[in-house]
C-alpha positions in Angstrom: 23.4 73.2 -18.1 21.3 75.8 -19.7 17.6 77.4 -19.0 15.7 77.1 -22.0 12.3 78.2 -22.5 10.1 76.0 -25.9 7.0 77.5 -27.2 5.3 74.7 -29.1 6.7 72.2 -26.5 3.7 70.4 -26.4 3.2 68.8 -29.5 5.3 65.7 -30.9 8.6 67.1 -31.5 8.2 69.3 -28.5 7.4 66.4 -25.8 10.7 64.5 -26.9 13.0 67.4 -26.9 11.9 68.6 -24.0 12.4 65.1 -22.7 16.3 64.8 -24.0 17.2 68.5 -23.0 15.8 67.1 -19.1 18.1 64.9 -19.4 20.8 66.3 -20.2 20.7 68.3 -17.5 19.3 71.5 -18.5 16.6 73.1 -17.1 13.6 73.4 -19.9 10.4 75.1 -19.6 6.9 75.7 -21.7 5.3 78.3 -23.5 1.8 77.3 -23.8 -2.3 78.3 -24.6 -2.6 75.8 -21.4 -0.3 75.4 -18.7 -0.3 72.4 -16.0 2.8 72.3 -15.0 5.4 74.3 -12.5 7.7 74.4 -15.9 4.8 76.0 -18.2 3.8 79.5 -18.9 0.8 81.0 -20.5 1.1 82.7 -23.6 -1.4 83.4 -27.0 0.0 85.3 -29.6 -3.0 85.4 -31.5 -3.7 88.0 -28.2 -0.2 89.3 -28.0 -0.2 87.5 -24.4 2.4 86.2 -22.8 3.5 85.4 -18.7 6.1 87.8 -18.2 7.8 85.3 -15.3 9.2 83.4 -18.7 11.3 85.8 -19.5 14.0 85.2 -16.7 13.7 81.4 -17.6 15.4 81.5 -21.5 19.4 82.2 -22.3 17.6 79.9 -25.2 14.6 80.2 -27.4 13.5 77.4 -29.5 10.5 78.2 -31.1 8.8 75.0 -32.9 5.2 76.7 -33.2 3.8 75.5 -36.9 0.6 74.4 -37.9 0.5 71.0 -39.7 1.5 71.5 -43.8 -0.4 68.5 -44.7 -3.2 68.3 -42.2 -5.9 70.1 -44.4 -6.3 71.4 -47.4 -4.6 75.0 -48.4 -7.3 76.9 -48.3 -6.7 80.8 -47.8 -8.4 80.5 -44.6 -5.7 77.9 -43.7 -2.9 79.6 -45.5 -3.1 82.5 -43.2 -3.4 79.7 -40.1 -0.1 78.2 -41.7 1.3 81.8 -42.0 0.5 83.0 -38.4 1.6 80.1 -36.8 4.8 80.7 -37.8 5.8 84.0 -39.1 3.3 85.7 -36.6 4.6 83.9 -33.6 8.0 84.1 -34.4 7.5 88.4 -35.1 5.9 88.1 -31.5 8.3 86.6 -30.2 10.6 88.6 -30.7 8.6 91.6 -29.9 9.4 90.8 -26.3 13.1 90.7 -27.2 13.4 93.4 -24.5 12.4 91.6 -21.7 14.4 88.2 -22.4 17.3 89.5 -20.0 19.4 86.6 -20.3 19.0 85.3 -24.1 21.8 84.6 -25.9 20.5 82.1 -28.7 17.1 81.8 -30.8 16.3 78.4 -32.4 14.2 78.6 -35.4 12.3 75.2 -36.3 12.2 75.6 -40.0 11.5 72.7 -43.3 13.6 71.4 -46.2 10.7 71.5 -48.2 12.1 75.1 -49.2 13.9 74.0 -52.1 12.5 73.3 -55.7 11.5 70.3 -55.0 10.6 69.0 -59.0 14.2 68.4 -59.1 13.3 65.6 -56.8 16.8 63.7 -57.5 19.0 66.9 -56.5 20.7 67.0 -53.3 20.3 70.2 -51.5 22.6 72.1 -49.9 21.9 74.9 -47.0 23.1 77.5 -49.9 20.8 76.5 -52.5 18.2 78.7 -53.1 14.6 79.0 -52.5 11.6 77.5 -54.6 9.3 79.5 -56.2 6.2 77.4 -54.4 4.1 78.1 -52.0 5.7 76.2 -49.0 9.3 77.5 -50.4 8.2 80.7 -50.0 6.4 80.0 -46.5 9.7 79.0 -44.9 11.8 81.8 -46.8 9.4 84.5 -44.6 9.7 82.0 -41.4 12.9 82.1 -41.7 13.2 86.1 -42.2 11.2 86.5 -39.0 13.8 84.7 -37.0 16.6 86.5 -38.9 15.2 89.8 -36.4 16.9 88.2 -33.9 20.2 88.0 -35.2 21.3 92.0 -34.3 22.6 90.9 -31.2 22.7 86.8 -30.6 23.3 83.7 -32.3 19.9 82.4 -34.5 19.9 78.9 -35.8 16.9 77.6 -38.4 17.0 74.1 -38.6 15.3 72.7 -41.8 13.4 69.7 -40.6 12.4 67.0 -42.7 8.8 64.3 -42.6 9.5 63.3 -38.5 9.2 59.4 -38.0 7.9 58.8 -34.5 6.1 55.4 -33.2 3.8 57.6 -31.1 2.6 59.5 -34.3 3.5 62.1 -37.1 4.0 61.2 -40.9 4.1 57.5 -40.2 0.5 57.1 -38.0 -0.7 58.5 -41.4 0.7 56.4 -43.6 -0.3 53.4 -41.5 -4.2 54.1 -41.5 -5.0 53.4 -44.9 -2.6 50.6 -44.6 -4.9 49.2 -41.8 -7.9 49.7 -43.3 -7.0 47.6 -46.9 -6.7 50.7 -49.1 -2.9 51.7 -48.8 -1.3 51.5 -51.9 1.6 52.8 -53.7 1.5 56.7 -55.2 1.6 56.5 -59.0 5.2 55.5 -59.8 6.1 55.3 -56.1 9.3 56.7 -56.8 8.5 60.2 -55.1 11.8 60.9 -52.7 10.7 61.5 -48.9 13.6 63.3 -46.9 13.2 62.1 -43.7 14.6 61.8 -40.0 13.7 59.8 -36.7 12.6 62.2 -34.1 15.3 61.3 -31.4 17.9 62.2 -33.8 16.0 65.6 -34.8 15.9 66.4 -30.8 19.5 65.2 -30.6 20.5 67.5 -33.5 18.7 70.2 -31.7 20.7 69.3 -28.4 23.9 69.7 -30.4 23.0 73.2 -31.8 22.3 74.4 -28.5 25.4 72.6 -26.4 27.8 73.6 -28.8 26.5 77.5 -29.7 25.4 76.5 -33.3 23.7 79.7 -35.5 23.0 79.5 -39.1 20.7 77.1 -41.3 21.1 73.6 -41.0 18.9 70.6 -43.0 17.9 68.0 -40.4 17.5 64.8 -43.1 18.9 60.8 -42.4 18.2 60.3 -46.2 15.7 59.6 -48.7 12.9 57.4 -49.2 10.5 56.6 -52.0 7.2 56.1 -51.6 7.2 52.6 -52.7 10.0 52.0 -50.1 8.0 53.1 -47.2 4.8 51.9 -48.3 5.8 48.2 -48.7 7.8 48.9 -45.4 4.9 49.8 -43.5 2.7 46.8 -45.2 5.5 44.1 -44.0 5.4 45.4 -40.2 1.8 46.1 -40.2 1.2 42.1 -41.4 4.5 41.0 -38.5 2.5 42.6 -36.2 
C-alpha cells in the first residue's frame, strides 16, 4: 500500500486510476482548482498555489495535467495553454520538491505521438528519437521537465496513446458525426491510430508504481486504421 497524491485526477484517465489504485489498496489523493472531497487538495499553478497539507500525502507523484491536443485548433494562444499545462505544471511541481518529505517516485503522463509519425508503418521503440513536429517536440520539453526530478528518485514518463473509454475520450468523438449521418472514412482510411483501453492504461500505471518502474515506457495495445475504427463504430452504433 502506498500514499499517492494525482494532480489532474479529475479528468477521464484520472477518475479511473484513481478508482484502480483505491482498490488496490493504496491510499490516493487529489490535486485540484476545486476540491470536494476529504482526499482533495487545492492547488493552481497558473498562481503558484498549492495546499501545503499535500505534501505529507505523496511517496508518489503522478502528474496527468495536459490540455486536450485535439480539442481546438493550435493557435499560439492555445499552444502556450498546451505548453503550460504541461511543462509549467510539471516545473511547478517540482518547485515544491522540498516540501514532498516522503517522495520517492514521480510519474510523468507523457504521448507516443513524439515520434515522426510520417513513417506511419514504423514501429517505435522507447529509444527512437524525437520528431521534428510540433507535438514531438511538446512532449520532448514535458518530458525534460520531469527529468528535474530524477537527481534523487525514480521518474517514469509513460507515453500514452488515443485512450478508448465508453464514458468518453477519442471514441465519444468519433461517435458524434457517426450519429449525426456525416461520419465517414478519412481519405484513404489507412491512417494508423496507436491506441489503448483506459483500464489497461491505469493498470499499466498500477504496475509502474507497484513494482518501482522509472524510465520511458509507450502505453499502446496496437494499431488501428481509420477505416477500421470508423466502420467499427458504424456497426455498434446501428446494433445499438
Amino acid at each position: 500500500m502506498k500514499s499517492i497524491l494525482i494532480a489532474g485526477g479529475t479528468g477521464l484517465i484520472g477518475q479511473k486510476l484513481v478508482e484502480i489504485l483505491t482498490l488496490k489498496g493504496n491510499n490516493v489523493f487529489i490535486l485540484t482548482r476545486n476540491p470536494s472531497a476529504i482526499n482533495e487538495f487545492y492547488w493552481d499553478p497558473s498562481k503558484n498555489e498549492i495546499d501545503s497539507k499535500c505534501f505529507e500525502h505523496a511517496e508518489v507523484l503522478i502528474n496527468l495535467c495536459g490540455e486536450g491536443i485535439v480539442d481546438k485548433p493550435w493557435t499560439r494562444k492555445r499552444r502556450a495553454l498546451l505548453y503550460a499545462s504541461r511543462i509549467e505544471t510539471t516545473k511547478f511541481l517540482y518547485s515544491n520538491k522540498a516540501n514532498f518529505i516522503n517522495l520517492k517516485h514521480f510519474i510523468s503522463a507523457s504521448g507516443v505521438n513524439c515520434y515522426n509519425l510520417e513513417k506511419s508503418e514504423q514501429t517505435f521503440q522507447e529509444t527512437d528519437s524525437f520528431g521534428a513536429d510540433y507535438i514531438s517536440q511538446l512532449v520532448k520539453e514535458w518530458e525534460s521537465a520531469a527529468d528535474l526530478f530524477s537527481d534523487k528518485i525514480k521518474v517514469s514518463k509513460l507515453r500514452i496513446s488515443v485512450v478508448f473509454s465508453k464514458k468518453g475520450g477519442a471514441l465519444a468523438k468519433i461517435k458524434q458525426p457517426i450519429i449525426n449521418n456525416v461520419g465517414a472514412v478519412l481519405g484513404s482510411g489507412n491512417q494508423l491510430i496507436p491506441w489503448i483501453h483506459i483500464e489497461d492504461l491505469c493498470l499499466a500505471f498500477s504496475h509502474v508504481i507497484e513494482s518501482e518502474l522509472d524510465g520511458v515506457y509507450n502505453l499502446n495495445a496496437g494499431n488501428i486504421s481509420n477505416k477500421m475504427l470508423t466502420c467499427l463504430r458504424v456497426k455498434i452504433i446501428l446494433r445499438c
